[in-house]
SERO-4910 file (N, C-alpha, C, O; in steps of 0.05 Angstrom, whole numbers):
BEGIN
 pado doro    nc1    nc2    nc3   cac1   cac2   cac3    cc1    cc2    cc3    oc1    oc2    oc3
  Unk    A    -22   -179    124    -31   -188     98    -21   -169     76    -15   -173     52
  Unk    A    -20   -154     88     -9   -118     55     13   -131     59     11   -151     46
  Unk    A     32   -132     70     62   -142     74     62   -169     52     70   -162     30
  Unk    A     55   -192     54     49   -215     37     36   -208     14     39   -223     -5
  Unk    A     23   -186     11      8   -180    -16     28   -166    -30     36   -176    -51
  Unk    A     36   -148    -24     66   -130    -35     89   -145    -47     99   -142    -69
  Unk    A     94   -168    -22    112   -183    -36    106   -206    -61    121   -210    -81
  Unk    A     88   -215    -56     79   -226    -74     76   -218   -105     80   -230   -126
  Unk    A     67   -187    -98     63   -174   -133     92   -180   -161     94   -181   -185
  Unk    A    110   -182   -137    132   -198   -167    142   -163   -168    162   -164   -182
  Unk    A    139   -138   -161    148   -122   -167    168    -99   -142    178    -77   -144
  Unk    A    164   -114   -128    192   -114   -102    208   -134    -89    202   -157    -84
  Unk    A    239   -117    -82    254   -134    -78    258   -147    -52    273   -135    -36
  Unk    A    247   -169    -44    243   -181    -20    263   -174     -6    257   -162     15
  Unk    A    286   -178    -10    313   -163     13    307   -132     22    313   -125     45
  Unk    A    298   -118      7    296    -87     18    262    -80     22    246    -67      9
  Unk    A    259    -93     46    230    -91     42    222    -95     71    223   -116     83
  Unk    A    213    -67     83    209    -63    115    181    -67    120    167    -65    100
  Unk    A    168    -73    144    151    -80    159    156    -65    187    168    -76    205
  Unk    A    143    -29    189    148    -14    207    122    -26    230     99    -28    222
  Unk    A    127    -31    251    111    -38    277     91    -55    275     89    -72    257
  Unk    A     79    -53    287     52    -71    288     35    -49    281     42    -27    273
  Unk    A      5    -63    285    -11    -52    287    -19    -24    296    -19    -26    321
  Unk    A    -28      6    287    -32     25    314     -1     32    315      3     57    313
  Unk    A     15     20    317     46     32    324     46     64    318     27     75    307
  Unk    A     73     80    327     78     91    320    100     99    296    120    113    296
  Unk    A     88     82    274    109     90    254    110    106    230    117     98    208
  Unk    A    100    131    236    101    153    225     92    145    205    110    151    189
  Unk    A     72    134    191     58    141    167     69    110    151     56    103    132
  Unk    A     83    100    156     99     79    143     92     59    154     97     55    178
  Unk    A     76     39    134     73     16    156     90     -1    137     98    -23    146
  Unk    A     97      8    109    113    -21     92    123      2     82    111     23     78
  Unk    A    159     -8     76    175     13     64    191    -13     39    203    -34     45
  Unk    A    185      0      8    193    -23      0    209    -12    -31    199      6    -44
  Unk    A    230    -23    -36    245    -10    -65    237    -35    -82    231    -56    -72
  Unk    A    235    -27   -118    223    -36   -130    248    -52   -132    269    -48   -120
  Unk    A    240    -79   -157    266    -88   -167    274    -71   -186    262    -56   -201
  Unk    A    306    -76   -182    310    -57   -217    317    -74   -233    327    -96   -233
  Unk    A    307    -47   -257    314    -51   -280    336    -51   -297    358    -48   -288
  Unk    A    333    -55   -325    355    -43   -342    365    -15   -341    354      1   -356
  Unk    A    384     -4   -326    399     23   -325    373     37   -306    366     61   -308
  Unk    A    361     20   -291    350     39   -265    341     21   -246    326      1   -244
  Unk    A    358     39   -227    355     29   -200    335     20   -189    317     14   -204
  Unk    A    333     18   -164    300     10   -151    300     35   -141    316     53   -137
  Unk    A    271     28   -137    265     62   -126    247     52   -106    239     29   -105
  Unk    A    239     75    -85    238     74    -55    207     78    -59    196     93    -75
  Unk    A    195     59    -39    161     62    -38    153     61     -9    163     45      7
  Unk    A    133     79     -4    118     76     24     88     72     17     74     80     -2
  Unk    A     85     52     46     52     40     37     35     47     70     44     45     93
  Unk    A     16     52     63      2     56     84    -22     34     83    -37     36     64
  Unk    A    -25     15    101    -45      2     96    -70      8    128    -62      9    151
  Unk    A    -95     10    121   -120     23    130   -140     -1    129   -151     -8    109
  Unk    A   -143    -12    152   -165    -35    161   -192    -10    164   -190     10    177
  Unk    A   -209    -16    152   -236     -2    149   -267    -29    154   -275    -48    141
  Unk    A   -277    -16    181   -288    -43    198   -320    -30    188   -342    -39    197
  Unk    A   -317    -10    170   -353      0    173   -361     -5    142   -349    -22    130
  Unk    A   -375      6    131   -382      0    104   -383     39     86   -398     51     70
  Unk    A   -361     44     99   -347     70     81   -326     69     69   -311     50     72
  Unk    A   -321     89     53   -296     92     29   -274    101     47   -280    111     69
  Unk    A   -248     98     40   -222    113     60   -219    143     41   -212    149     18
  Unk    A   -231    163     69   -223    188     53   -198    207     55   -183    198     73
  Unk    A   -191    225     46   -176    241     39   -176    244     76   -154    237     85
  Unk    A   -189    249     89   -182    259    120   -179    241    139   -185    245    163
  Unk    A   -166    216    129   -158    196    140   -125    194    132   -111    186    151
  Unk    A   -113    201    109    -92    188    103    -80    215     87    -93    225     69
  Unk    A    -56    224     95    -42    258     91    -13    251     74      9    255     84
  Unk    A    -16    239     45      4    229     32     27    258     38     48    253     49
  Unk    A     23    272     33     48    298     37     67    286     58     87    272     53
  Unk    A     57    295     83     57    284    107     83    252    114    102    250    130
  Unk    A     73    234     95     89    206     96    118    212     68    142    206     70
  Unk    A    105    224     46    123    219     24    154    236     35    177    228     29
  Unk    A    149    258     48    164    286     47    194    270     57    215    264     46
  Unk    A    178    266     90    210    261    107    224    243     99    248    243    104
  Unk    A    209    218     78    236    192     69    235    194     42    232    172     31
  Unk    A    237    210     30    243    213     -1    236    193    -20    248    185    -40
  Unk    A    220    188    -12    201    165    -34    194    176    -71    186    197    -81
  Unk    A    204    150    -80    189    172   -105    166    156   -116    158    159   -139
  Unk    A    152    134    -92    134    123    -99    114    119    -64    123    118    -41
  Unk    A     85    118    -73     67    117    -50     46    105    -57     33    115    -75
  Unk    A     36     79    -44     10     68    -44     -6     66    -13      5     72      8
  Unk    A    -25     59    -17    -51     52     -5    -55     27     -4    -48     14    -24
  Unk    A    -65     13     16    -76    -10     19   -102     -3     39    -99     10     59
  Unk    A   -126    -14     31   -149    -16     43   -167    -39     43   -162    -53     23
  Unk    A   -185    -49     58   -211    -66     59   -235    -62     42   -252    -77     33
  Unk    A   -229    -31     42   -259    -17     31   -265      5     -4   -260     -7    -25
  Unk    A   -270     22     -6   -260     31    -28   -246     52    -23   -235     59     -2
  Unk    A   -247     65    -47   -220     93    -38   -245    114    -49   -259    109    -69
  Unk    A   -249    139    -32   -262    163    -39   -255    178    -65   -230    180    -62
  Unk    A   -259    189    -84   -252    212   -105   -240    229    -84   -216    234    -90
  Unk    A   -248    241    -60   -231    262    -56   -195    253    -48   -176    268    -52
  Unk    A   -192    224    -34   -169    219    -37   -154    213    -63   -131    220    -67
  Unk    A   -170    200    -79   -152    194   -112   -143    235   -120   -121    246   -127
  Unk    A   -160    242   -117   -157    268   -128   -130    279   -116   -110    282   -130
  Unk    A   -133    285    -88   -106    294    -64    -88    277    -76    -68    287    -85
  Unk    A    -92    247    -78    -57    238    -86    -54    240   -115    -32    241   -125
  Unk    A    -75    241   -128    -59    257   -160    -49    279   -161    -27    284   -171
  Unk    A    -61    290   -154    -41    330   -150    -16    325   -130      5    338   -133
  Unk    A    -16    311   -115     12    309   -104     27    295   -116     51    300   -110
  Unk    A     24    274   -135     31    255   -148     42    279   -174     66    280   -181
  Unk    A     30    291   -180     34    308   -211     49    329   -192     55    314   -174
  Unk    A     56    345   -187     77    365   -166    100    343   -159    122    353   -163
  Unk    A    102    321   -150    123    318   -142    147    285   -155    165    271   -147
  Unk    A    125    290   -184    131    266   -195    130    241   -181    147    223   -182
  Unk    A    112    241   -171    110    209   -155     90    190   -171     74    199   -188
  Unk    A     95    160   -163     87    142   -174     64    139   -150     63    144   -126
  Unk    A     51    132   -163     22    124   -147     13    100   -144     10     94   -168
  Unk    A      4     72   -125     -1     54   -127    -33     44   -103    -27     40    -80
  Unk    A    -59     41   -110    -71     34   -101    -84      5   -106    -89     -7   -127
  Unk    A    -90     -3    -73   -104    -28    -70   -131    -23    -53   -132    -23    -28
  Unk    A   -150    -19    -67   -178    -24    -51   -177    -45    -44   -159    -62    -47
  Unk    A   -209    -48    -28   -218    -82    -27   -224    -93    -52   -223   -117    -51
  Unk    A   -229    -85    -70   -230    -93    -97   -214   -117   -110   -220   -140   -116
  Unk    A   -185    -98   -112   -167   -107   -122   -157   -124   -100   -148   -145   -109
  Unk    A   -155   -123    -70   -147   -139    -47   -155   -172    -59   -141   -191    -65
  Unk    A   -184   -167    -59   -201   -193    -72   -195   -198    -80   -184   -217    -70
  Unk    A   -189   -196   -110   -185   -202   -140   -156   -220   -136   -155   -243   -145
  Unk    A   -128   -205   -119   -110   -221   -121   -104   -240   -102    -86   -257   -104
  Unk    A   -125   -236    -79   -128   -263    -62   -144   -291    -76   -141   -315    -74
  Unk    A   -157   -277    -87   -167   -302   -104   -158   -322   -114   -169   -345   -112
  Unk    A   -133   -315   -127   -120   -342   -131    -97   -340   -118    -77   -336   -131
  Unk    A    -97   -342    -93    -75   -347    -71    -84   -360    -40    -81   -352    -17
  Unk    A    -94   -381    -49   -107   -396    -34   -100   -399      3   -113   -398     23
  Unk    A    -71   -403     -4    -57   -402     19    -60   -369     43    -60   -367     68
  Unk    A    -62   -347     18    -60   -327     44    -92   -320     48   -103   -302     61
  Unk    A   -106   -345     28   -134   -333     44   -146   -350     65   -170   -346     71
  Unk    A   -135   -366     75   -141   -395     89   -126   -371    114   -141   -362    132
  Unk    A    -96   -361    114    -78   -347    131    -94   -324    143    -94   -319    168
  Unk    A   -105   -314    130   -118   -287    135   -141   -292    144   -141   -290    168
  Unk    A   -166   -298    131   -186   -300    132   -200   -337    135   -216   -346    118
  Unk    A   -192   -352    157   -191   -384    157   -212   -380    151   -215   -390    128
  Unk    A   -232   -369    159   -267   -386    169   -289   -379    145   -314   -381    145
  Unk    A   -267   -368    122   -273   -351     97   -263   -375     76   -279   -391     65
  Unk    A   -237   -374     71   -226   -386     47   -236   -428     50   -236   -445     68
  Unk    A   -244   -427     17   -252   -451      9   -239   -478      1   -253   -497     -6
***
């Protein structure tokens, strides 16, 4: 579903746009590796997404998800989040200080925002969630 949501946002380029393993895999921190479209006199630039299924009724914290850790080894100069649930202060906090040190772009999706753009995408909520969408 993060894979279909990503692409969808209109702000990556569907040709350069990876889907590391399944589920659980071992893919080092990367589960979507994706370059933006470019622009006028700038390139696309390189993004890693970590997306976090959260089955209980807690926030995703800072000791779940080690942005240093994923950004370092593939030279990203961009990193988001994808979640079910909300995001903790102590993670927004950890990825703004890493975000401000290493000039990175920051991109989060709670369940919030998950909602909000499934909402009018009828199709991936019938895909995702059948026994849910109206």
């Amino acid at each position: 579903m993060c894979y279909e949501v990503l692409l969808r946002s209109g702000r990556f380029d569907e040709h350069r746009f990876k889907k590391h393993g399944k589920t659980r895999s071992r893919d080092r921190g990367r589960d979507i590796e994706a370059w933006t479209l470019p622009r006028l006199n700038e390139p696309g630039r390189k993004w890693i997404f970590q997306c976090k299924l959260i089955t209980s009724n807690v926030a995703l914290s800072a000791s779940k998800v080690n942005v240093a850790d994923v950004i370092d080894p593939y030279a990203a100069s961009g990193f988001g989040i994808m979640t079910s649930e909300l995001i903790d202060s102590t993670l927004y906090d950890e990825m703004d200080a890493i975000a401000a040190s290493r000039s990175l772009s920051l991109d989060t999706w709670d369940g919030l925002r998950l909602q909000r753009f499934l909402s009018s995408r009828k199709d991936l909520l019938r895909q995702y969630f059948p026994g849910d969408a109206s």
